[in-house]
N, CA, C and O atoms as a Maestro MAE file, in Angstrom:
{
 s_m_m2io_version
 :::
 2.0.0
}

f_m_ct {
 s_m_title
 :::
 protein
 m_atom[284] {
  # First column is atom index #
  i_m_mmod_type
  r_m_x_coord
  r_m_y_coord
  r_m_z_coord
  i_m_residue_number
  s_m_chain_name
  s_m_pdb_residue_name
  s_m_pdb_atom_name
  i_m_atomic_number
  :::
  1 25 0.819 -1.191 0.000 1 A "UNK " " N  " 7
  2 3 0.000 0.000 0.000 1 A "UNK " " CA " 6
  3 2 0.867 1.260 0.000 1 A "UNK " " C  " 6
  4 15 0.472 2.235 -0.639 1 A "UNK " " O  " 8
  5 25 1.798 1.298 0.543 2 A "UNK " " N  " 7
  6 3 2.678 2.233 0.559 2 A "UNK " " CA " 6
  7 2 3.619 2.598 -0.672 2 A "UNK " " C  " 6
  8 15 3.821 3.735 -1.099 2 A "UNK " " O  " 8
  9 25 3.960 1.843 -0.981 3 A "UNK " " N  " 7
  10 3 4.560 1.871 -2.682 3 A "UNK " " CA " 6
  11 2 3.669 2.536 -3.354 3 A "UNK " " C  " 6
  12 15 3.983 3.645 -3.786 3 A "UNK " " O  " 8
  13 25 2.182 1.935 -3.624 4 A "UNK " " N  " 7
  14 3 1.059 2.762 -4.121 4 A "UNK " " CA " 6
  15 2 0.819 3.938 -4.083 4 A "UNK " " C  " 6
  16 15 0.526 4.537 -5.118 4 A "UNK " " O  " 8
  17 25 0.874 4.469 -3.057 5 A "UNK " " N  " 7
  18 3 0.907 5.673 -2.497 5 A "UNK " " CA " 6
  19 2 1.677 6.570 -2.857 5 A "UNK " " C  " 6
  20 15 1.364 7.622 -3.414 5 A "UNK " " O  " 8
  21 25 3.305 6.003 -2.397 6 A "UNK " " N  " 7
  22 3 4.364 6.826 -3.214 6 A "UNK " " CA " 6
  23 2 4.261 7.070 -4.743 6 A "UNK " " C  " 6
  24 15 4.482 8.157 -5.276 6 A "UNK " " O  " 8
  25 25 3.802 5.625 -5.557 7 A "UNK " " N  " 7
  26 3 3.642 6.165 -6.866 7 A "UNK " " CA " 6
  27 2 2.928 7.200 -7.545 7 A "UNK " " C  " 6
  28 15 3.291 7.962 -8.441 7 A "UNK " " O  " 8
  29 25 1.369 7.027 -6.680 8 A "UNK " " N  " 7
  30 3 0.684 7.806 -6.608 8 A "UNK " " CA " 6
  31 2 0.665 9.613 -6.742 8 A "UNK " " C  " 6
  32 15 -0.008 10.450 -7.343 8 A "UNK " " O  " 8
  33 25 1.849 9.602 -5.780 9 A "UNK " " N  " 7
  34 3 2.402 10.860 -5.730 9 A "UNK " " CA " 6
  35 2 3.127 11.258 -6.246 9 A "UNK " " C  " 6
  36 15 3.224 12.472 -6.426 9 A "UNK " " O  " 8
  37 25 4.174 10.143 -6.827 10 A "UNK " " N  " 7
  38 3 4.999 10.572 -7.727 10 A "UNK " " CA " 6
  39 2 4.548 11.240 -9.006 10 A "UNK " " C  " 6
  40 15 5.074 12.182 -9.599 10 A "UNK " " O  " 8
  41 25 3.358 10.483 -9.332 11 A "UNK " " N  " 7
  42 3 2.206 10.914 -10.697 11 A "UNK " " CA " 6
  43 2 1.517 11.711 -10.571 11 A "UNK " " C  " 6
  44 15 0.662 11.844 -11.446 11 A "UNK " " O  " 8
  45 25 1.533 12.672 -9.390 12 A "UNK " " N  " 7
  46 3 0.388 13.703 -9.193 12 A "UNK " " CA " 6
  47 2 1.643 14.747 -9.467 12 A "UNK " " C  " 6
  48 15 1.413 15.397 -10.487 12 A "UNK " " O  " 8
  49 25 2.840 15.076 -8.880 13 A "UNK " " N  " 7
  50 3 3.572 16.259 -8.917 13 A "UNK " " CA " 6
  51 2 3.643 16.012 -10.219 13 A "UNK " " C  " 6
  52 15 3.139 16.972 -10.802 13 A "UNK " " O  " 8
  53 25 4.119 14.987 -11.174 14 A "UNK " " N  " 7
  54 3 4.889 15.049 -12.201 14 A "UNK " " CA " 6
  55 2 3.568 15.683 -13.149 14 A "UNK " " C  " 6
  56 15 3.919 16.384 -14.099 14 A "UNK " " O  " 8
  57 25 2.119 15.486 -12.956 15 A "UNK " " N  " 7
  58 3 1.445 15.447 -13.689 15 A "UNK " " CA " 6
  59 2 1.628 17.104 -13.713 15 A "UNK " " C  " 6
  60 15 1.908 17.798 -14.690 15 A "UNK " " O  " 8
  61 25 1.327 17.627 -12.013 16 A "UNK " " N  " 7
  62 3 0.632 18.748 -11.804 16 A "UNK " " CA " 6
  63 2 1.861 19.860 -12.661 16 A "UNK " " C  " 6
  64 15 1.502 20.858 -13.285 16 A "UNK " " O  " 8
  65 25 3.131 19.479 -12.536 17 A "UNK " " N  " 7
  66 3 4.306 20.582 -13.283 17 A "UNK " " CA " 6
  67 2 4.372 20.589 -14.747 17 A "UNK " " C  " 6
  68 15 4.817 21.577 -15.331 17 A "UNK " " O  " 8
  69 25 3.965 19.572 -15.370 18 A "UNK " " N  " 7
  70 3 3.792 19.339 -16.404 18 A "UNK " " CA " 6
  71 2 2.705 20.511 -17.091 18 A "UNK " " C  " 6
  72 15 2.944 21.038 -18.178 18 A "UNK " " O  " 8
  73 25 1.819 20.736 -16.497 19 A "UNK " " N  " 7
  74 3 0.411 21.612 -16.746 19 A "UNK " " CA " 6
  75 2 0.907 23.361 -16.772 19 A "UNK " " C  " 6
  76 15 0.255 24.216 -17.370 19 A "UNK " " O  " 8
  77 25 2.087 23.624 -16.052 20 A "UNK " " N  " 7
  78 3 2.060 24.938 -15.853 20 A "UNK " " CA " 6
  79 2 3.598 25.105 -16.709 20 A "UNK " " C  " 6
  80 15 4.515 25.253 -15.901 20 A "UNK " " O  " 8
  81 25 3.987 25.109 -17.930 21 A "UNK " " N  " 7
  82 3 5.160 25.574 -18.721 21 A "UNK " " CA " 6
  83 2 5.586 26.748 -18.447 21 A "UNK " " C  " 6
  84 15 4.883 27.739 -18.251 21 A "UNK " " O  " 8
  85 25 7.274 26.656 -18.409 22 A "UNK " " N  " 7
  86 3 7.888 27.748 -18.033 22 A "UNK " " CA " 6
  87 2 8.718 28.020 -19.354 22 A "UNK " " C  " 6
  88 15 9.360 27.186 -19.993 22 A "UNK " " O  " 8
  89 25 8.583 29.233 -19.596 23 A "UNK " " N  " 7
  90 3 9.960 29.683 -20.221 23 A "UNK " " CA " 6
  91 2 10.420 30.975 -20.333 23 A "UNK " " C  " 6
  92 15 9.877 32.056 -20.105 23 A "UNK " " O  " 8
  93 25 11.859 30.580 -20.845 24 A "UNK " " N  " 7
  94 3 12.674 31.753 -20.560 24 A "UNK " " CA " 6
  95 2 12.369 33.035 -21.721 24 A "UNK " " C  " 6
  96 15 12.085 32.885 -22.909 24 A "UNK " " O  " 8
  97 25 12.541 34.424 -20.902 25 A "UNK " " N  " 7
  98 3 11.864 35.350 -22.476 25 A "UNK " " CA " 6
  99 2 12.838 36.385 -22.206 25 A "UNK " " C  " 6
  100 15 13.626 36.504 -21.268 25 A "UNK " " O  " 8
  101 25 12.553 37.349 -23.555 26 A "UNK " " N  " 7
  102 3 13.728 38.188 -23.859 26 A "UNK " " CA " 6
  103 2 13.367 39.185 -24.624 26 A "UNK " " C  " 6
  104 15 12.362 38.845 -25.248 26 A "UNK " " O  " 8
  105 25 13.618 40.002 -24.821 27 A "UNK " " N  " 7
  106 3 13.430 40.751 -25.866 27 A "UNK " " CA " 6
  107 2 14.690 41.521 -26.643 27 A "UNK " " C  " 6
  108 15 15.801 41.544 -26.113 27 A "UNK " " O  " 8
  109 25 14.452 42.122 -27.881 28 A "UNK " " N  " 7
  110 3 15.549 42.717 -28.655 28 A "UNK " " CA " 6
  111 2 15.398 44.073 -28.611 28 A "UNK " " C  " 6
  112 15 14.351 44.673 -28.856 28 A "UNK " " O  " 8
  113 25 16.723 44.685 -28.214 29 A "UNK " " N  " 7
  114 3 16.769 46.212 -27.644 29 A "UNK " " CA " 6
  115 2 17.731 46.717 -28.846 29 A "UNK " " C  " 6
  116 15 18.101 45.874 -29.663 29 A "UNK " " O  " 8
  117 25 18.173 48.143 -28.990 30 A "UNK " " N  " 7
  118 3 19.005 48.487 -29.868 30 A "UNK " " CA " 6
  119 2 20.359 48.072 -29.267 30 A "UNK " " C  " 6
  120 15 21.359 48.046 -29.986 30 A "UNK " " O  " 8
  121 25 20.406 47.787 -28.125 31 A "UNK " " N  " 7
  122 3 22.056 47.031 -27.984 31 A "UNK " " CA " 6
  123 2 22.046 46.011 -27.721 31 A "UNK " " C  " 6
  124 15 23.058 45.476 -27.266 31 A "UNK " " O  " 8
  125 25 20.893 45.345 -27.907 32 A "UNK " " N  " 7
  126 3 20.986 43.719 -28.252 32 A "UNK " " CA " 6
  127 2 19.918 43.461 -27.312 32 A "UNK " " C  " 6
  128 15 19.062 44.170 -26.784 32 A "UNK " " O  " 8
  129 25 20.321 41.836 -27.243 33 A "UNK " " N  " 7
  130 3 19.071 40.775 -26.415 33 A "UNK " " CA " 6
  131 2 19.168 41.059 -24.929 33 A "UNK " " C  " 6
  132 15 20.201 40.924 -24.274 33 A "UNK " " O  " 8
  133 25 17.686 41.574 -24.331 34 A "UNK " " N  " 7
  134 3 17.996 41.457 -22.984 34 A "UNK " " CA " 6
  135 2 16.996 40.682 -22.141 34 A "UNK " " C  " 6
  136 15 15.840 41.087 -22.024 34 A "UNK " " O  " 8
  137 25 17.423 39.588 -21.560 35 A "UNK " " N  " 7
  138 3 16.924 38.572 -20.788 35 A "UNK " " CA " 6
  139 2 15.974 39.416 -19.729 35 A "UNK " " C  " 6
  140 15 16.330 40.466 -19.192 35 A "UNK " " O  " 8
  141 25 14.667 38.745 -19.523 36 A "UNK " " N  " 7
  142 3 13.783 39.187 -18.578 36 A "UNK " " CA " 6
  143 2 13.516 38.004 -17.664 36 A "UNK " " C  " 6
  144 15 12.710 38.175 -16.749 36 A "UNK " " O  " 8
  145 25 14.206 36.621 -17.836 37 A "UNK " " N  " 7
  146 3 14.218 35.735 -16.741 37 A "UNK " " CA " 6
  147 2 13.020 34.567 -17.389 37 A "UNK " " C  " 6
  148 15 12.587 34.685 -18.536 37 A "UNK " " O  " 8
  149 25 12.634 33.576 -16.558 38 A "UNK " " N  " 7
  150 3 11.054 32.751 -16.462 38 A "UNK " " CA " 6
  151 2 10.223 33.232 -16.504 38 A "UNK " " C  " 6
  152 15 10.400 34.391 -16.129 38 A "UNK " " O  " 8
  153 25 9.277 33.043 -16.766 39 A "UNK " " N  " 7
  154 3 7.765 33.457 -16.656 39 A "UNK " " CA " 6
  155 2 7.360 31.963 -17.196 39 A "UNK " " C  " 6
  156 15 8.169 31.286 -17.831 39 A "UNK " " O  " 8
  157 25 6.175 31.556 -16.920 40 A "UNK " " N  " 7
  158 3 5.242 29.863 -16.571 40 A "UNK " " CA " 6
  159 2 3.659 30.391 -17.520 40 A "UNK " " C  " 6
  160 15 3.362 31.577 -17.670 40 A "UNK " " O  " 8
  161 25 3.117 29.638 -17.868 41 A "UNK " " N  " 7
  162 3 1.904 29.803 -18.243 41 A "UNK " " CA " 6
  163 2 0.911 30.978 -18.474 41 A "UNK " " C  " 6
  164 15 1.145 31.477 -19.574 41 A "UNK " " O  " 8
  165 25 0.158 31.435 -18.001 42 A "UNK " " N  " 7
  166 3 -0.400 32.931 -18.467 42 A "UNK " " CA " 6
  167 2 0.501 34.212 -18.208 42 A "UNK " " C  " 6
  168 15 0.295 35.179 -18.941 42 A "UNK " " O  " 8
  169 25 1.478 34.304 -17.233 43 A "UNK " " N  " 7
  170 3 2.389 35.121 -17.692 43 A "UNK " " CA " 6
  171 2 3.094 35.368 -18.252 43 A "UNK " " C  " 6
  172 15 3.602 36.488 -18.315 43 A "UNK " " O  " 8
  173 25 3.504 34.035 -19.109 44 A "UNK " " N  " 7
  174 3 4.155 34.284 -19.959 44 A "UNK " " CA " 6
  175 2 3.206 34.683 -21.317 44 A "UNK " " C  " 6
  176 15 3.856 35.196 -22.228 44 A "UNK " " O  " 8
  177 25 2.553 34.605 -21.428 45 A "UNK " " N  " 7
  178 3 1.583 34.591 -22.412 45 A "UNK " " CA " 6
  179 2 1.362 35.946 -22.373 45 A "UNK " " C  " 6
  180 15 1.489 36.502 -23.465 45 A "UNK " " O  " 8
  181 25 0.932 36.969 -21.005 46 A "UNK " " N  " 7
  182 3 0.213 38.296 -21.226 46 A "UNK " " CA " 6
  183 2 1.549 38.834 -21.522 46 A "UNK " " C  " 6
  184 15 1.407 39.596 -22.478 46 A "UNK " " O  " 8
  185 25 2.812 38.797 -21.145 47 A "UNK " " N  " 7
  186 3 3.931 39.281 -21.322 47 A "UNK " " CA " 6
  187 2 4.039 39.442 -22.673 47 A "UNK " " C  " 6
  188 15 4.425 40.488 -23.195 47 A "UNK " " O  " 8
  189 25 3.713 38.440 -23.276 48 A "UNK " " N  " 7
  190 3 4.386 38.424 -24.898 48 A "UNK " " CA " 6
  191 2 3.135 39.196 -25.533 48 A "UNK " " C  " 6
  192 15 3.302 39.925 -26.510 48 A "UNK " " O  " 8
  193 25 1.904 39.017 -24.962 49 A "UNK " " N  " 7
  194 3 0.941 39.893 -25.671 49 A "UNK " " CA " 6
  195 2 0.992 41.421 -25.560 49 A "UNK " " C  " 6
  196 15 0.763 42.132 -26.539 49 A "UNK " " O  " 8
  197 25 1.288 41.901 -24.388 50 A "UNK " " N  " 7
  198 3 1.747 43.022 -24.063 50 A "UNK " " CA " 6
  199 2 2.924 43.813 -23.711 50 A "UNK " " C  " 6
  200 15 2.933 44.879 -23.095 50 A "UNK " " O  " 8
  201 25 3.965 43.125 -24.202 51 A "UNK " " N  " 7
  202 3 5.099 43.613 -24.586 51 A "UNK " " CA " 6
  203 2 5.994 43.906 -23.152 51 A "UNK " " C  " 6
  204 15 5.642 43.510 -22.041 51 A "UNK " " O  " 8
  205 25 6.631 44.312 -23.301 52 A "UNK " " N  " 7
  206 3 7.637 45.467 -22.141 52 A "UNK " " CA " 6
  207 2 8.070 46.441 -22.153 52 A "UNK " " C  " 6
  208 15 8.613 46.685 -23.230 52 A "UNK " " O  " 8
  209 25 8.145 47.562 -21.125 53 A "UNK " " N  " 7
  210 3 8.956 48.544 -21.385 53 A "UNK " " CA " 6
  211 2 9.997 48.885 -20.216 53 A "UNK " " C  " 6
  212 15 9.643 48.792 -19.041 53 A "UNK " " O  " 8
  213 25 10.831 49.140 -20.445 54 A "UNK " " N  " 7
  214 3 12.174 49.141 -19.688 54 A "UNK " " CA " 6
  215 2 11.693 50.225 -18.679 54 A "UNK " " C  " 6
  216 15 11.303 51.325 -19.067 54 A "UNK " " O  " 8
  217 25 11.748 49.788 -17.078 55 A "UNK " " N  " 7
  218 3 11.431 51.145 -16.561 55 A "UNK " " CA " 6
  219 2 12.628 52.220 -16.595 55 A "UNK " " C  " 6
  220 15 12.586 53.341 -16.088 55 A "UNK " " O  " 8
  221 25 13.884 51.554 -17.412 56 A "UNK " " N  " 7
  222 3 15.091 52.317 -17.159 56 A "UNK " " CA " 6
  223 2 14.904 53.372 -18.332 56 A "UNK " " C  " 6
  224 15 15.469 54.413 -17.995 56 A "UNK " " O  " 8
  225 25 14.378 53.475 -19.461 57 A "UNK " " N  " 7
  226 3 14.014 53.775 -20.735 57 A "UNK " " CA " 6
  227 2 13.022 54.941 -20.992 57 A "UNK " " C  " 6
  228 15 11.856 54.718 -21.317 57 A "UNK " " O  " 8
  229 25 13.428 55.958 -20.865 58 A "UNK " " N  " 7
  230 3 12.645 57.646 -20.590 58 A "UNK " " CA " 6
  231 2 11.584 57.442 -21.814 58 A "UNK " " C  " 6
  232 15 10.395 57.761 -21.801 58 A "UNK " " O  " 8
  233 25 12.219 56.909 -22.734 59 A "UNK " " N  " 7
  234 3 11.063 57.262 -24.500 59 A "UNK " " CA " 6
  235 2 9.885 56.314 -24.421 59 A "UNK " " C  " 6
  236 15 9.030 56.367 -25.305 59 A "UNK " " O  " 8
  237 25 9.755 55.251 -23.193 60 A "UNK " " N  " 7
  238 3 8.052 54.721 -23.226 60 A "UNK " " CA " 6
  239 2 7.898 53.405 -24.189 60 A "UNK " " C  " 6
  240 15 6.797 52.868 -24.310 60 A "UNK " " O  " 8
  241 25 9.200 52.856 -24.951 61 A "UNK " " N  " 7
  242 3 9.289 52.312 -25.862 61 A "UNK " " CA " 6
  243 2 8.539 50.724 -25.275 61 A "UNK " " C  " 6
  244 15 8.664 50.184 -24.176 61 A "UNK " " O  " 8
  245 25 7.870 50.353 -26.303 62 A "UNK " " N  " 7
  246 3 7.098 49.151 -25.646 62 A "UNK " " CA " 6
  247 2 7.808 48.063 -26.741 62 A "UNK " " C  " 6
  248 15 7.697 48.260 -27.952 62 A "UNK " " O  " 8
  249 25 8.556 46.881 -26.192 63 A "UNK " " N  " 7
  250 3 9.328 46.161 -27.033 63 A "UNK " " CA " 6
  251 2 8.347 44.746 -26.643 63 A "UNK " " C  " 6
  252 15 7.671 44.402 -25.673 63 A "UNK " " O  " 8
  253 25 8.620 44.288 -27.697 64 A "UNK " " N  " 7
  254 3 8.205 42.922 -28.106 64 A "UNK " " CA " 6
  255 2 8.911 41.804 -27.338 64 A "UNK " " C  " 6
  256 15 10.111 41.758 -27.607 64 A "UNK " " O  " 8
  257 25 8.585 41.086 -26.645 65 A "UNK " " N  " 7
  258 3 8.998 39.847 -26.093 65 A "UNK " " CA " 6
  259 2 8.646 38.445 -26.601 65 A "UNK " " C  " 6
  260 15 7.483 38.196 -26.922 65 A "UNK " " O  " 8
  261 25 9.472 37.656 -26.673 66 A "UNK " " N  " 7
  262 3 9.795 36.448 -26.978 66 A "UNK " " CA " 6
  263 2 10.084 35.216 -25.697 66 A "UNK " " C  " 6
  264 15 11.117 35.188 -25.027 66 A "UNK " " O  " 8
  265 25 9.220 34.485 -25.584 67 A "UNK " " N  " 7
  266 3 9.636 33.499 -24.937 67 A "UNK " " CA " 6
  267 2 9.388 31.780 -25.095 67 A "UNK " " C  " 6
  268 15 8.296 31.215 -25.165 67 A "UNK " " O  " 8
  269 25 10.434 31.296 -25.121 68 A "UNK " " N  " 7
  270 3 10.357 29.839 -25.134 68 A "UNK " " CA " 6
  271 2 10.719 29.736 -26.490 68 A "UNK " " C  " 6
  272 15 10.254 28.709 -26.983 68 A "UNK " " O  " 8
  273 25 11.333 30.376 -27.227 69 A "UNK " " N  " 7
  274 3 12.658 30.576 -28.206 69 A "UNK " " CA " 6
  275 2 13.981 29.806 -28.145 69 A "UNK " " C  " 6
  276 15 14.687 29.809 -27.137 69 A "UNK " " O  " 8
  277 25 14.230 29.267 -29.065 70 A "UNK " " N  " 7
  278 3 15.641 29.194 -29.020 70 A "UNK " " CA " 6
  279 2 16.250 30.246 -29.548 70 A "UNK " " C  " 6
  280 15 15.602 30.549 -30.550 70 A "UNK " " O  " 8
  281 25 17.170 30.982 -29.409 71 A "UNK " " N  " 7
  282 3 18.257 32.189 -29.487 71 A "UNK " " CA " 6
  283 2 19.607 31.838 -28.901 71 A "UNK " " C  " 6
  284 15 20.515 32.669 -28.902 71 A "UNK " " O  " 8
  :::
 }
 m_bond[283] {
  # First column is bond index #
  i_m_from
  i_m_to
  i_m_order
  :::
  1 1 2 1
  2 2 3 1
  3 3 4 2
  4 3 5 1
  5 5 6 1
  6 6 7 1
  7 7 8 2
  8 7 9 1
  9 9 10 1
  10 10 11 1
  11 11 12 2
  12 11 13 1
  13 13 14 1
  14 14 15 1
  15 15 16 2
  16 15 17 1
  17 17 18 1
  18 18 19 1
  19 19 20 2
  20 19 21 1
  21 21 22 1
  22 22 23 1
  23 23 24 2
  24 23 25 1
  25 25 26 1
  26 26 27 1
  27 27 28 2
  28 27 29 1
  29 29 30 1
  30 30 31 1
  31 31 32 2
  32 31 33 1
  33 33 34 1
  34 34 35 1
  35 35 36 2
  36 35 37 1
  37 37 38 1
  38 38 39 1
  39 39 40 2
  40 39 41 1
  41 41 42 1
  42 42 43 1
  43 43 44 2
  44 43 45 1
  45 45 46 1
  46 46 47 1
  47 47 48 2
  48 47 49 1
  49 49 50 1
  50 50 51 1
  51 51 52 2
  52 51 53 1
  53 53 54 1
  54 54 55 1
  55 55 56 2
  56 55 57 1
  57 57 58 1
  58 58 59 1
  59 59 60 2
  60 59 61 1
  61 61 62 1
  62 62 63 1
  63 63 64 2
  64 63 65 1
  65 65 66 1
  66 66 67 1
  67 67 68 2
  68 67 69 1
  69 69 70 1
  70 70 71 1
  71 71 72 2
  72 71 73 1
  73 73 74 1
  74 74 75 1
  75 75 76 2
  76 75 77 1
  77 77 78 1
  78 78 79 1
  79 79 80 2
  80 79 81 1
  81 81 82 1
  82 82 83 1
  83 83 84 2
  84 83 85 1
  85 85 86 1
  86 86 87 1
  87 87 88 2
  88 87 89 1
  89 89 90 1
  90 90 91 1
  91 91 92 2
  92 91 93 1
  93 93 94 1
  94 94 95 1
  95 95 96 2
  96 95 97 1
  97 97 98 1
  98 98 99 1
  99 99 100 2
  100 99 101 1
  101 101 102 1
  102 102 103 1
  103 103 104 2
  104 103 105 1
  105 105 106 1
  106 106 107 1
  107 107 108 2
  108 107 109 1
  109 109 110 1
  110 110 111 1
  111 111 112 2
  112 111 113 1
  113 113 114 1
  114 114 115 1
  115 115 116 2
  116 115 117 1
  117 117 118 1
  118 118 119 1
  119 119 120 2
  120 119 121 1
  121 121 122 1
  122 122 123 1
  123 123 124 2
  124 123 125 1
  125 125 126 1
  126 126 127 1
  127 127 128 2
  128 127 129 1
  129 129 130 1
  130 130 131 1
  131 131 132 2
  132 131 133 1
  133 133 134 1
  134 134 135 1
  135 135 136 2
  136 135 137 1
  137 137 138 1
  138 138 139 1
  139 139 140 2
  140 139 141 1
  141 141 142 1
  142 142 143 1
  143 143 144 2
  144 143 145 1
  145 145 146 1
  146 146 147 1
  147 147 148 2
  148 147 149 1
  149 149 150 1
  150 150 151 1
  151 151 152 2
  152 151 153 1
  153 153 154 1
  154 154 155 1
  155 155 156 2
  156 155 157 1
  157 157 158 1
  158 158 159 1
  159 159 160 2
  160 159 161 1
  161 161 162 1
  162 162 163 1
  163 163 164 2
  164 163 165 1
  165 165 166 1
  166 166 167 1
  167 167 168 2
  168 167 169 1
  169 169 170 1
  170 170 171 1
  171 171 172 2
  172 171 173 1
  173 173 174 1
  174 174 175 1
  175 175 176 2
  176 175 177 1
  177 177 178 1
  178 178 179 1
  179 179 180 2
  180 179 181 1
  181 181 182 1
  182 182 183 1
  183 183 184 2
  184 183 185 1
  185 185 186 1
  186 186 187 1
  187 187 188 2
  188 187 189 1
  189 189 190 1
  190 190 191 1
  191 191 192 2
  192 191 193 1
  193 193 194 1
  194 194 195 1
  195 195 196 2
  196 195 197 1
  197 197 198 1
  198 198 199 1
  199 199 200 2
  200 199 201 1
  201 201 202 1
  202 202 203 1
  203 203 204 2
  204 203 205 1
  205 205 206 1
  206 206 207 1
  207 207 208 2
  208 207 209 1
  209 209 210 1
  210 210 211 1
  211 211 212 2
  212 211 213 1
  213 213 214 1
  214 214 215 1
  215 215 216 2
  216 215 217 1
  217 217 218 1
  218 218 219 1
  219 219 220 2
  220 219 221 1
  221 221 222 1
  222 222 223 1
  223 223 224 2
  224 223 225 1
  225 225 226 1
  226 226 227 1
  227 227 228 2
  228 227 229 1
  229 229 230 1
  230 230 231 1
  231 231 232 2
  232 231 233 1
  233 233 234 1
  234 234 235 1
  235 235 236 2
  236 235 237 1
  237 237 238 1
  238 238 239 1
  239 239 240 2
  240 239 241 1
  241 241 242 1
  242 242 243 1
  243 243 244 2
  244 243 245 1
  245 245 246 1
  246 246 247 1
  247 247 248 2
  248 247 249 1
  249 249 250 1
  250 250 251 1
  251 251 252 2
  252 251 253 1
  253 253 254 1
  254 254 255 1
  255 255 256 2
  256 255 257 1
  257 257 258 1
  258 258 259 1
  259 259 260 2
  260 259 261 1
  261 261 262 1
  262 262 263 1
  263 263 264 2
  264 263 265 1
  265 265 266 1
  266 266 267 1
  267 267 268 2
  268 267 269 1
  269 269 270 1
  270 270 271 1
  271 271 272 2
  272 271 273 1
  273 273 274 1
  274 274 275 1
  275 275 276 2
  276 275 277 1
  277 277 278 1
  278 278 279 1
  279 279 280 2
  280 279 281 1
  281 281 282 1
  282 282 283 1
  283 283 284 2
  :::
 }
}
């Protein structure tokens, strides 16, 4: 029963991480690629729909993000 159990569980985490995809995103600046880290499932998603803007970046510029790219 205990084996069961463990398997059990083993198949619930593996299932449950499986469901929420992570990936890494980035976008292209005029001095190149700059990494914005992980983002997982709908954040990564509103991210790429709605872009980024550098809070370091006075001109408001809203750049395009990419994630789960190879680059």
């Amino acid at each position: 029963m205990k084996k069961v159990a463990i398997f059990l569980g083993a198949v619930a985490v593996f299932g449950l991480s499986a469901c929420n995809k992570c990936h890494d995103c980035h976008y292209d600046s005029p001095n190149g690629e700059v990494e914005l880290g992980e983002y997982c499932g709908d954040d990564a998603e509103a991210l790429e729909a709605s872009g980024y803007v550098d809070p370091s970046d006075t001109t408001g510029t809203v750049y395009t993000v990419h994630c789960g790219e190879d680059h």
